[in-house]
N, CA, C and O atoms as CSV, one atom per row, in Angstrom:
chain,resi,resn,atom,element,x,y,z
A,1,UNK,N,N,0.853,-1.177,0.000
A,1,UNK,CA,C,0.000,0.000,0.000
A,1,UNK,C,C,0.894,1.234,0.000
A,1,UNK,O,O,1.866,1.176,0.753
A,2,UNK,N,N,0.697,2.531,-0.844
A,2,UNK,CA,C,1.098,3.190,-0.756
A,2,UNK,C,C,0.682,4.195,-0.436
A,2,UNK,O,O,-0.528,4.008,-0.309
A,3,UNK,N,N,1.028,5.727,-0.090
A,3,UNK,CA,C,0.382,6.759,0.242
A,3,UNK,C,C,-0.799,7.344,-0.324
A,3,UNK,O,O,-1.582,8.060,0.300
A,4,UNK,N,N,-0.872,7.100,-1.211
A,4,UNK,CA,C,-2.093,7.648,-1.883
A,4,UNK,C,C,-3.210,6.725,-1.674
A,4,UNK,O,O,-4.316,7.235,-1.496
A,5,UNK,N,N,-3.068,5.011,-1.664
A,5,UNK,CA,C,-4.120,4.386,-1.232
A,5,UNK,C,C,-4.329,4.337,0.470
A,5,UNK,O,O,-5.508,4.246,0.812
A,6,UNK,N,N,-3.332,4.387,1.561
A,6,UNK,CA,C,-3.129,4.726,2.377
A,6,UNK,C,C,-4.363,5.894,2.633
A,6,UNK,O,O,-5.437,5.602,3.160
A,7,UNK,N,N,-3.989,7.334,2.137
A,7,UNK,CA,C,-5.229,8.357,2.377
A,7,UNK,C,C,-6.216,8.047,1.595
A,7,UNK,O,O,-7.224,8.664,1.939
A,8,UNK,N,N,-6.393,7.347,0.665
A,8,UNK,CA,C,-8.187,6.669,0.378
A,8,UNK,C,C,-8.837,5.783,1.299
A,8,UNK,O,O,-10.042,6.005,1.414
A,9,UNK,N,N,-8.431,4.952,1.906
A,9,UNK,CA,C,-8.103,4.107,2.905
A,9,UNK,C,C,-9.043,4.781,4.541
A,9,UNK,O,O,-10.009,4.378,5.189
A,10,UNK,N,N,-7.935,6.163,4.665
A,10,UNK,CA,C,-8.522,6.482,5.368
A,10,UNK,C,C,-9.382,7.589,5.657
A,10,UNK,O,O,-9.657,7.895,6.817
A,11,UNK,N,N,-9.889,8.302,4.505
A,11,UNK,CA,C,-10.930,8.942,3.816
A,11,UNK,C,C,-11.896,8.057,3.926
A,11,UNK,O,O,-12.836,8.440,4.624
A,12,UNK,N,N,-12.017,6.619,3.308
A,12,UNK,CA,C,-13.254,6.046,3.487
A,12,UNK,C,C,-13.533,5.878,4.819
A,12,UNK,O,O,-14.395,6.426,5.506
A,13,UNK,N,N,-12.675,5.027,5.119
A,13,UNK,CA,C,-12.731,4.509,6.587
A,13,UNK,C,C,-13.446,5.555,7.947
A,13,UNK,O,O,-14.201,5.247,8.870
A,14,UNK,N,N,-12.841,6.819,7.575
A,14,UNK,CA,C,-13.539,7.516,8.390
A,14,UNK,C,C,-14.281,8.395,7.999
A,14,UNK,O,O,-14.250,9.338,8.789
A,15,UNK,N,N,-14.963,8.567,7.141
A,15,UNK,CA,C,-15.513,9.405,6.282
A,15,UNK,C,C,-15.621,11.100,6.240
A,15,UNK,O,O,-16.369,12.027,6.553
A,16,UNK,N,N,-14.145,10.765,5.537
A,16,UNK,CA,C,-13.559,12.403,5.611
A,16,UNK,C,C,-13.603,12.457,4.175
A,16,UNK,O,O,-14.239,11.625,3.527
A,17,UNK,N,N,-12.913,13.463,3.611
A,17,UNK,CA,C,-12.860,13.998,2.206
A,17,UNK,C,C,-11.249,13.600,2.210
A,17,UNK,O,O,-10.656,13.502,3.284
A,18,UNK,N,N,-10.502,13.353,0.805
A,18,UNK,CA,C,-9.178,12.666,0.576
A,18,UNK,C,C,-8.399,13.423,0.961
A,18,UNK,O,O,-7.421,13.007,1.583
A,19,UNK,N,N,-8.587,14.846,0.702
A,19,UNK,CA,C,-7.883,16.252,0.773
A,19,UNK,C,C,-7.606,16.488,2.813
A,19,UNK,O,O,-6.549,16.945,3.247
A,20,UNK,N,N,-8.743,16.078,3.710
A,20,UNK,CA,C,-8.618,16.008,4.911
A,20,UNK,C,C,-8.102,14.709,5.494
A,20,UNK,O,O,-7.869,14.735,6.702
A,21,UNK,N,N,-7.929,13.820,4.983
A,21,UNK,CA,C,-7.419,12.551,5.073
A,21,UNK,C,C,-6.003,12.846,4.984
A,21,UNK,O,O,-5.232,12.516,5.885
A,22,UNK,N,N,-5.583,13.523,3.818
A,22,UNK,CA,C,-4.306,13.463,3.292
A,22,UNK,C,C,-3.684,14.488,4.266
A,22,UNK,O,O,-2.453,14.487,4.295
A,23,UNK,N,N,-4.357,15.399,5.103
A,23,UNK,CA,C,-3.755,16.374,5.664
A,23,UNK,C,C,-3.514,15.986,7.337
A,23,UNK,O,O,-2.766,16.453,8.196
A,24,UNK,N,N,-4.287,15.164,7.336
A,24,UNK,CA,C,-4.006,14.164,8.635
A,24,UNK,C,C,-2.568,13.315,8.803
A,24,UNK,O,O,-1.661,13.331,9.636
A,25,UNK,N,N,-2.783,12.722,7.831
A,25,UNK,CA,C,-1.283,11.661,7.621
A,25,UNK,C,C,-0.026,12.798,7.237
A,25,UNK,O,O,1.040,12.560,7.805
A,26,UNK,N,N,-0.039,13.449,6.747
A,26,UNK,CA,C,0.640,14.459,6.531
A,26,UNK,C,C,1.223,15.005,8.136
A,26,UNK,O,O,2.398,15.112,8.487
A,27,UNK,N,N,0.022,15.286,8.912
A,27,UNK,CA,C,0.300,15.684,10.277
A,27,UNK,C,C,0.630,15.051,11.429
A,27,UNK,O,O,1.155,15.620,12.386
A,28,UNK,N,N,0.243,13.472,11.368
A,28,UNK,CA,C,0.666,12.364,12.000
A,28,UNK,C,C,2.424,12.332,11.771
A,28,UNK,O,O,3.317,12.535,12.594
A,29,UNK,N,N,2.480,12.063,10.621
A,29,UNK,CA,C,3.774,11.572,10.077
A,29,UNK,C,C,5.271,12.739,10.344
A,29,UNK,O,O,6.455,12.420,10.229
A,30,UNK,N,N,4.795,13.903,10.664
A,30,UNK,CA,C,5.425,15.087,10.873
A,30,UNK,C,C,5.386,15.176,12.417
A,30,UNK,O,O,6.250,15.732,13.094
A,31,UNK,N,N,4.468,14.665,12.812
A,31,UNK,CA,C,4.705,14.861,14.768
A,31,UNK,C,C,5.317,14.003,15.161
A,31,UNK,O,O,5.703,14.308,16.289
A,32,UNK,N,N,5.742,12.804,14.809
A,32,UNK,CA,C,6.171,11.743,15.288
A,32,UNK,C,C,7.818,12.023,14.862
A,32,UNK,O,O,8.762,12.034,15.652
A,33,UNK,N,N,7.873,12.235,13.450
A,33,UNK,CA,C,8.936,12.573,13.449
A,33,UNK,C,C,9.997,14.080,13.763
A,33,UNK,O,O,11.157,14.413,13.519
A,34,UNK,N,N,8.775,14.687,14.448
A,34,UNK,CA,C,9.558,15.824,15.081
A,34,UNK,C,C,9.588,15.267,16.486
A,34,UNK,O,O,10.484,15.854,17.094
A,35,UNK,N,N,9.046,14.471,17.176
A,35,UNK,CA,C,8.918,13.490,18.375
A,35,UNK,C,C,10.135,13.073,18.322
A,35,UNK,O,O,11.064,13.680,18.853
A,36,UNK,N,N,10.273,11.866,17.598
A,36,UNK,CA,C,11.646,11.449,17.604
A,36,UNK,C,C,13.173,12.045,17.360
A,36,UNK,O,O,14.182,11.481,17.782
A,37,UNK,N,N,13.170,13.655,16.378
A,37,UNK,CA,C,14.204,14.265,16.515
A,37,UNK,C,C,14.294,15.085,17.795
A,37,UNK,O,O,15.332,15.732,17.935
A,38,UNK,N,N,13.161,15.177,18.971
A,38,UNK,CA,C,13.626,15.545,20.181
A,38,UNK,C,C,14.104,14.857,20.748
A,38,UNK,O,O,14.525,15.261,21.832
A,39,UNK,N,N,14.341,13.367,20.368
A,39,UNK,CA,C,14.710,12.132,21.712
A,39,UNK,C,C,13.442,11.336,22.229
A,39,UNK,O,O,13.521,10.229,22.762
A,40,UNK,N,N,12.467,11.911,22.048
A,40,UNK,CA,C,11.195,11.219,22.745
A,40,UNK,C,C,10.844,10.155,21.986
A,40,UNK,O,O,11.249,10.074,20.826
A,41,UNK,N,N,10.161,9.343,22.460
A,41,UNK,CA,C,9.359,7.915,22.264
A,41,UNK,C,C,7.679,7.954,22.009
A,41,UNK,O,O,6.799,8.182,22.839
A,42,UNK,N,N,7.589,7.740,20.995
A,42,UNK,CA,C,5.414,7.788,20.977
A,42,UNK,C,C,5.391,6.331,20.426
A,42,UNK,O,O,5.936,5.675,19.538
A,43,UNK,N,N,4.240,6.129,21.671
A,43,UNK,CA,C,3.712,4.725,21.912
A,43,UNK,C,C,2.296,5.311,21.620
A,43,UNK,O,O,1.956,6.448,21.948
A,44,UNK,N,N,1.254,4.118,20.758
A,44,UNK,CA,C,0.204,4.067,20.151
A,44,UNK,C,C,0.060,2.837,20.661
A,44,UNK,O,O,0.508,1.879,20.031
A,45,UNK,N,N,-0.718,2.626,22.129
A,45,UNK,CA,C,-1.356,1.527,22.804
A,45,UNK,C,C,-1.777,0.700,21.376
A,45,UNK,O,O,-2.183,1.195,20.324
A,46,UNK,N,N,-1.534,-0.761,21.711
A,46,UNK,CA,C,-2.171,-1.549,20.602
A,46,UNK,C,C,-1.371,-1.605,19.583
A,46,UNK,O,O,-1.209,-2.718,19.082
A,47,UNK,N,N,-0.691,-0.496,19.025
A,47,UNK,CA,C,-0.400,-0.597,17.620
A,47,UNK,C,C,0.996,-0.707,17.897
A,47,UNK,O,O,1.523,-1.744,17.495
A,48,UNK,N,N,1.838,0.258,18.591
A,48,UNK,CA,C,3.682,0.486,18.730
A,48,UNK,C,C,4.063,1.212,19.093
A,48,UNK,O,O,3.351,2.095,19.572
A,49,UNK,N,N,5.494,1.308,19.096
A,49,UNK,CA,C,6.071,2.686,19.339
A,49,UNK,C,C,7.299,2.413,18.791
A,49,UNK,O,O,7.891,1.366,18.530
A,50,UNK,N,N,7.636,3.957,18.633
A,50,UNK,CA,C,8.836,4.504,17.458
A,50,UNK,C,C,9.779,4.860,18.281
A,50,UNK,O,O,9.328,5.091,19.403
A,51,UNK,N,N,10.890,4.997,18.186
A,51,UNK,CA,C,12.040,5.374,18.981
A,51,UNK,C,C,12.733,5.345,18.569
A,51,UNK,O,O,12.607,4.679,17.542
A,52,UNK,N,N,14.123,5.918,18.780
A,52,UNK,CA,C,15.214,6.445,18.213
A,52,UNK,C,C,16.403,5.403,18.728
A,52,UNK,O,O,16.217,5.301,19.941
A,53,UNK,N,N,17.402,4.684,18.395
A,53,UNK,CA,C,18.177,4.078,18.597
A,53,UNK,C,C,19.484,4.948,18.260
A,53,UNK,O,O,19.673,5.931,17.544
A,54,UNK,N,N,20.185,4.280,18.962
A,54,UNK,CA,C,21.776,4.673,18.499
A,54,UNK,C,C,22.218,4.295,18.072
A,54,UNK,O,O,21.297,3.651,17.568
A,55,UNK,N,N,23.838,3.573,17.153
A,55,UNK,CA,C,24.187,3.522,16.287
A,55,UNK,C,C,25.425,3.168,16.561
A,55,UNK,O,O,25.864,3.892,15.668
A,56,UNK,N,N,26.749,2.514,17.175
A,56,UNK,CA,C,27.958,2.552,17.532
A,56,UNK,C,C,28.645,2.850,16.039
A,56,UNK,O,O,28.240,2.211,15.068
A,57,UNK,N,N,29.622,3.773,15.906
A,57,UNK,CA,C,30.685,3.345,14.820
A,57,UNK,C,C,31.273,2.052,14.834
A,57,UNK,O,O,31.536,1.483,15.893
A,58,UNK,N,N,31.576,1.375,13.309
A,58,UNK,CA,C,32.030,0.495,13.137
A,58,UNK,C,C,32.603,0.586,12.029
A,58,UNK,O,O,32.439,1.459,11.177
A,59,UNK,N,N,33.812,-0.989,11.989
A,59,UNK,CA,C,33.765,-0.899,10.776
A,59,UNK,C,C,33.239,-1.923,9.632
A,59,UNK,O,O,32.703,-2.973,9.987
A,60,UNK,N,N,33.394,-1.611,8.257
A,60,UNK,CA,C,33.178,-2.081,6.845
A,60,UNK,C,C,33.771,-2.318,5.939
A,60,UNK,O,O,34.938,-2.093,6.261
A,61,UNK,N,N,33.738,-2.688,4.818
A,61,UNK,CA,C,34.684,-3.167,3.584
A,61,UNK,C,C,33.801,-2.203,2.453
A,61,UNK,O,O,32.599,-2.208,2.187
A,62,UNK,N,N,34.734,-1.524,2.007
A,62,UNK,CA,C,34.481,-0.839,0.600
A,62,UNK,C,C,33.977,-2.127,-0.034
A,62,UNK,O,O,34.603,-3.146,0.257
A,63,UNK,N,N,32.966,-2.229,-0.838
A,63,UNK,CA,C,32.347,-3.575,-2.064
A,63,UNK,C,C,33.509,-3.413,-3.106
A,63,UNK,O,O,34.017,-4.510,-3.336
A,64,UNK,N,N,34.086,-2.391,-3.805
A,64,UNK,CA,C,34.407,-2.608,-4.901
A,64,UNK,C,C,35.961,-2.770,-4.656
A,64,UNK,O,O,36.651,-3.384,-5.470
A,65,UNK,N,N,36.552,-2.144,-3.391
A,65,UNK,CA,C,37.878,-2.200,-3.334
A,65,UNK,C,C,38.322,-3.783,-2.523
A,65,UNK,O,O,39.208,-4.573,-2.847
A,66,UNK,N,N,37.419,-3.851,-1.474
A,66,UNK,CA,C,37.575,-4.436,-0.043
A,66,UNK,C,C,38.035,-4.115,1.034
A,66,UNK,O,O,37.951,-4.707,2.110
A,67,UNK,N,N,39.013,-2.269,0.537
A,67,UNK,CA,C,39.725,-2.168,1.801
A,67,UNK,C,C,38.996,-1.493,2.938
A,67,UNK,O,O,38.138,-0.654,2.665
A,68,UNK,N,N,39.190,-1.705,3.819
A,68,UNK,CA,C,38.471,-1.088,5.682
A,68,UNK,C,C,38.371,0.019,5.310
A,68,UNK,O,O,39.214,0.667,4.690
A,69,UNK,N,N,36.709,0.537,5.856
A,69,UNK,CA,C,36.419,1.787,5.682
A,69,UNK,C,C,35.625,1.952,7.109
A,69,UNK,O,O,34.818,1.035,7.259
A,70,UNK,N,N,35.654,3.134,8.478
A,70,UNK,CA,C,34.660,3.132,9.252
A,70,UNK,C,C,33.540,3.635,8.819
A,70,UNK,O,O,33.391,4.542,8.000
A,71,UNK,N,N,32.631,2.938,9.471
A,71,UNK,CA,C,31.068,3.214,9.364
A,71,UNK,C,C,30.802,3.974,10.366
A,71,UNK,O,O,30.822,3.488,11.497
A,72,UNK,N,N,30.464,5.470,10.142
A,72,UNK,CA,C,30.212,6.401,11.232
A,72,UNK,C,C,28.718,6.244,12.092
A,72,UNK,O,O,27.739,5.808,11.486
A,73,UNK,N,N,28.625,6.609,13.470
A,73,UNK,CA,C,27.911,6.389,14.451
A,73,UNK,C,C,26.333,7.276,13.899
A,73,UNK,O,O,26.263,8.445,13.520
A,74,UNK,N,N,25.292,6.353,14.007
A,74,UNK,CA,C,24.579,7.620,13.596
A,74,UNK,C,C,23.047,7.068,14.449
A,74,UNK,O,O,23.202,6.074,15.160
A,75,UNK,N,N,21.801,7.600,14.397
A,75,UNK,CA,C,20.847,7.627,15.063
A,75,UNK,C,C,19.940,6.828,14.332
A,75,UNK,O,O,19.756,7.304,13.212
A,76,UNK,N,N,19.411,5.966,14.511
A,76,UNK,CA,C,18.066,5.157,13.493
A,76,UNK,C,C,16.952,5.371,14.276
A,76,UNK,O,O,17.053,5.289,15.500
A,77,UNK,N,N,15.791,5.661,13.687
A,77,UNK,CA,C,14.706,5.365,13.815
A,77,UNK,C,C,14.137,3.912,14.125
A,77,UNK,O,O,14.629,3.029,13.422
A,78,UNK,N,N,13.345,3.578,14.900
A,78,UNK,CA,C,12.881,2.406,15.011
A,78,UNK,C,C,11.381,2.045,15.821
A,78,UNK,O,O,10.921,2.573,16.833
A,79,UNK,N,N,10.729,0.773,14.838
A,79,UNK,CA,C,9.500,0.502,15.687
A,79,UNK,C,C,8.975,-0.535,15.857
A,79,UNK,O,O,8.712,-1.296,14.925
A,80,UNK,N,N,8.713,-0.783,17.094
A,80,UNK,CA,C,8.497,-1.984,17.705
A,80,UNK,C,C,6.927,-2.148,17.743
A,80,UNK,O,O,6.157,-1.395,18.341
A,81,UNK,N,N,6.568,-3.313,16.968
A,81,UNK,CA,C,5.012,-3.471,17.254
A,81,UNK,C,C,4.361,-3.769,18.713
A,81,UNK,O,O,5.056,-4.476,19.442
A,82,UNK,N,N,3.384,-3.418,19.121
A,82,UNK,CA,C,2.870,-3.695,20.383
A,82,UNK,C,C,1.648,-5.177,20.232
A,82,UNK,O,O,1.483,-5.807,19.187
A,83,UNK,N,N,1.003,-5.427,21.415
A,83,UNK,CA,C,0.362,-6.782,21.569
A,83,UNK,C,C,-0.446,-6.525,20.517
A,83,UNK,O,O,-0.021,-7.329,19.686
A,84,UNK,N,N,-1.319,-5.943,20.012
A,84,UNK,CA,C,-2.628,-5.744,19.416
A,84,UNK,C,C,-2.287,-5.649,18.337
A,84,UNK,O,O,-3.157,-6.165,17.636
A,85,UNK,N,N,-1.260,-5.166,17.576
A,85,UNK,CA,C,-0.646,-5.052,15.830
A,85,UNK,C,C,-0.521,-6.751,15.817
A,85,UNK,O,O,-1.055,-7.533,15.030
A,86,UNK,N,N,0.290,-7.014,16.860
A,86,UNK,CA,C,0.827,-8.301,16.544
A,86,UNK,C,C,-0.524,-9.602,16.942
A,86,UNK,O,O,-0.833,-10.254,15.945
A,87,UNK,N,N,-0.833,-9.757,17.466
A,87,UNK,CA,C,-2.261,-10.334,17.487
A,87,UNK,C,C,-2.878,-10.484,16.427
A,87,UNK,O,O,-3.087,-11.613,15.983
A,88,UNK,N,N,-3.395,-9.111,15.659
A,88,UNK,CA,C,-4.017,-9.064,14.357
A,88,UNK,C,C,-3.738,-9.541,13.302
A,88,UNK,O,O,-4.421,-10.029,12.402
A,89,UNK,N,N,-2.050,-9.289,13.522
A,89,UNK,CA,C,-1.609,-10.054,12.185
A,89,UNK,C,C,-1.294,-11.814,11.832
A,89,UNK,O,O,-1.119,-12.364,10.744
A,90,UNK,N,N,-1.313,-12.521,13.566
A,90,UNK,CA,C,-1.351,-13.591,13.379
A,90,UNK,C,C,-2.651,-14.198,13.636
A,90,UNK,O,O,-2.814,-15.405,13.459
């Protein structure tokens, strides 16, 4: 599914117009990820939560050369499903 069926999805589902649908996910998707560039954690009882992980430097192999290259330390995003996502889906 992609974004555009995503906001049809949930235009029908809740019976909004596509244009208010689309401005929702738009606004979801922007709080969470201004959430997570503060450091904070949003948990959605049932569904998950997103959180920010860390990253140790390490190192790697160039593919084309092979020689050692470090892999710099960096921040990932991440999300863990909760009981009720995972329930549903099995």
């Amino acid at each position: 599914m992609n974004k555009a069926e995503l906001i049809n999805a949930i235009a029908q589902s809740a019976d909004l117009s596509k244009a208010v649908a689309g401005r929702a996910l738009d606004g979801l998707t922007e709080t969470i990820t201004n959430a997570l560039k503060a450091g904070d954690t949003v948990t959605l009882v049932g569904f998950g939560s997103f959180q920010v992980k860390s990253r140790a430097e390490r190192e790697g192999r160039n593919p084309s050369t092979g020689e050692p290259i470090t892999i710099a330390a960096a921040q990932k995003p991440s999300f863990k499903a909760g009981k009720g996502l995972k329930d549903s889906v099995n």
